[in-house]
C-alpha positions, 0 to 999 in steps of 0.5 A: 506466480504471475502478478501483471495483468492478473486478477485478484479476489479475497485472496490471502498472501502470507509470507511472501518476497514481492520485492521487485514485483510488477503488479501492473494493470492487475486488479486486487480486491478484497486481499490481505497481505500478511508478513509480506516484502512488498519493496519497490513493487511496480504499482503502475495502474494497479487497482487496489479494493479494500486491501489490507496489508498487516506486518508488512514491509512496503518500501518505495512504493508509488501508490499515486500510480495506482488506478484510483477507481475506488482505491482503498487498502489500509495498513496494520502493524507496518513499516512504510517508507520511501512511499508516495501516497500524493494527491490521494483520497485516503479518507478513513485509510487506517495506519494503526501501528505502523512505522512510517519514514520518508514519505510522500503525503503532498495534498494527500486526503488524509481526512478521518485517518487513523494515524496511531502511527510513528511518523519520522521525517528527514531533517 
């Protein structure tokens, strides 16, 4: 399946390796992610709306190069890390359960979060 310069809507993806993926330039709206390996996933002016990604492994991925028109997707039961999520609006963006190492949250909106998450950093 074809993941660049594509379009997306309410579609599921359930147990799939995207590790590698270009998801450049494509628009995802209004998908879940389920069991997924997303590592290293090329998000280059990806748009994301309403995306949910549940008991997934996200793992260097740069979500400040996402298009940020209307950009929302939340996190469930997760492992994050190695991720950028700088100097984004992730107002009322929910991290409920996840593991989260190593990221990047430099001037990040992390307003109304949900943050019922395992936050470890380096040292």
């Amino acid at each position: 399946m074809e993941f660049q310069n594509e379009y997306f809507e309410a579609q599921i993806f359930k147990d799939i390796n995207l590790s590698d993926v270009s998801f450049k330039n494509s628009k995802f709206i209004d998908c879940v992610f389920e069991n997924c390996n997303l590592s290293n996933v090329d998000l280059d002016n990806t748009r994301f709306q309403d995306i949910k990604f549940k008991n997934c492994k996200v793992l260097g991925l740069d979500f400040s190069k996402c298009n940020d028109f209307i950009l929302s997707f939340g996190f469930k039961d997760s492992f994050i890390s190695l991720s950028v999520f700088s100097y984004l609006n992730l107002e009322n963006t929910d991290f409920s359960n996840c593991q989260v190492y190593d990221c990047d949250f430099v001037s990040a909106n992390l307003t109304k979060t949900i943050r019922a998450v395992i936050f470890k950093m380096r040292t």
